[in-house]
Steps between C-alpha positions, in 0.01 A plus 500: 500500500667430895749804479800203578425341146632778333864679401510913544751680223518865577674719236625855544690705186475774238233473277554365127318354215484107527552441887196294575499297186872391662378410818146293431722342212776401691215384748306318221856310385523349851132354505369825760162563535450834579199539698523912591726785388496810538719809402521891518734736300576825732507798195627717738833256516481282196513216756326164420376294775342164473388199727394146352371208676609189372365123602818307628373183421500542113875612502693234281838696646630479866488768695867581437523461160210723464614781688789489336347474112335749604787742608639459137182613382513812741823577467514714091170662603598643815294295764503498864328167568380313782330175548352410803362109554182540738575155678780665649307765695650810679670468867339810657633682836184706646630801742296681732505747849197458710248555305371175366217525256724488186646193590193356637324533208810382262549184733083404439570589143783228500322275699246513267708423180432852368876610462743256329776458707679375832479741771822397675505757779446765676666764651454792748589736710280428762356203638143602433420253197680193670178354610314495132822458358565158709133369469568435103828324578736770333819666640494761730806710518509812725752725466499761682611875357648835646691774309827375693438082378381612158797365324474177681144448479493512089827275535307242686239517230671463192646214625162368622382595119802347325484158731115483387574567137246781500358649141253738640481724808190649563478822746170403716490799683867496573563810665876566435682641242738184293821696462638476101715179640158293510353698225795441224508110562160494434390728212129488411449199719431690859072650495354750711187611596428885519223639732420794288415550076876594452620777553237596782523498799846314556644476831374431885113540546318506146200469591457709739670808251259365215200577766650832600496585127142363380626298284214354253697152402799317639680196394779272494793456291734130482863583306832400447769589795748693361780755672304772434202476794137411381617627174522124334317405198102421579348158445162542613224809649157522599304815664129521673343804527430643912341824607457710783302233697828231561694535773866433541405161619271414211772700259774214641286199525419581149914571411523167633266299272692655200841437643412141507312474133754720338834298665322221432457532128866642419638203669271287312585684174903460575445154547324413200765708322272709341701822579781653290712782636557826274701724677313611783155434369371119438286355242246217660347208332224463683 
């Protein structure tokens, strides 16, 4: 199954007797084929979560009139629905400083066809990724950054964002701070990449402080942006174990790999809407 011959309905609400025979009926009524679902109740919260992959094709509704059948159906049982159709993929905006492995690696990855989407730009503070950037054919916009041109600088972007219709920003080593303007336009749609297994280590020079300390494993984290710093819910983690025989330049060139595997696969994820926001934690699909 090509991932654009299918439908995505992602479901979020209290848990109840009788919510999943509603949905694959309703599904089954319209001619659906459900090819994957998947769903989770959260004891903890008594919150039902559910994702359900649907072939488009076998739909005998329009779009419309099946989104909106199936609001009707959503509405009594408390719902929160959404329905995503994969031919219309995501408009991503990839941000990044001057260090460019992130978005190297995400640019090959889209090159490749391994992330559904259209990458329609990129933006930075520096004109360090211009060159790679260019050599693919994508927008480069530099726009420069001081504590005094702060204001003006996000200004600039939104506007950049809004003109390109963006659904997805994704922090590529971006290495300033969104201020809650950027943040509350685009809630759980802006990724970052953490150099550390959150909470360690945060801050200037990880690596070198996870040396200092011995540290027996380090990692990366990829989360949500939110207002509170590197505090937004998690997507995706991995770890590898080191010892006393890395240095601090085997400890980075190792952070780096992971930065790139674990950014990678929460944009992926995000895209392939197979993550569901609970508060500050996340429930993946995967």
């Amino acid at each position: 199954m090509q991932p654009f011959d299918t439908a995505c309905l992602l479901v979020t609400c209290r848990d109840r007797p009788g919510l999943i025979a509603a949905i694959t009926a309703y599904i089954a009524e319209h001619a659906g084929n459900i090819v994957r679902a998947d769903q989770h109740t959260d004891h903890d919260t008594g919150e039902f979560f559910m994702r359900v992959e649907v072939t488009r094709e076998s739909l005998r509704s329009g779009r419309e009139a099946f989104a909106a059948g199936l609001a009707r159906v959503a509405e009594p049982l408390g719902m929160q629905c959404r329905l995503e159709w994969a031919d219309r993929p995501k408009r991503v905006a990839l941000l990044v400083s001057k260090e460019d492995h992130c978005l190297s690696d995400l640019l090959w990855r889209w090159k490749a066809g391994e992330l559904p989407c259209e990458v329609a730009m990129v933006v930075s503070n520096h004109t360090t990724a211009a060159p790679p950037v260019e050599m693919v054919g994508l927008p480069f916009h530099h726009l420069p950054v001081s504590p005094e041109t702060k204001h003006r600088q996000e200004e600039q972007l939104l506007a950049l964002l809004d003109e390109a219709e963006i659904d997805l920003i994704v922090l590529a080593r971006y290495m300033q701070i969104l201020s809650p303007q950027v943040v509350q336009r685009y809630p759980g749609r802006i990724i970052n990449i953490h150099h550390s297994f959150l909470p360690a280590f945060a801050g200037a020079r990880p690596y070198h402080r996870a040396h200092e300390r011995g540290v027996k494993v380090i990692g990366a984290t990829s989360h949500y942006v939110t207002e509170d710093l590197d505090e937004g819910p998690i997507i995706s983690q991995t770890t590898v174990p080191v010892d006393h025989r890395h240095t601090v330049r085997d400890l980075i060139r190792t952070g780096r790999d992971l930065e790139r595997l674990v950014l990678a696969k929460a944009v992926r994820l995000h895209l392939e809407d197979r993550v569901l926001i609970a508060g500050n934690k996340t429930v993946v699909f995967d």
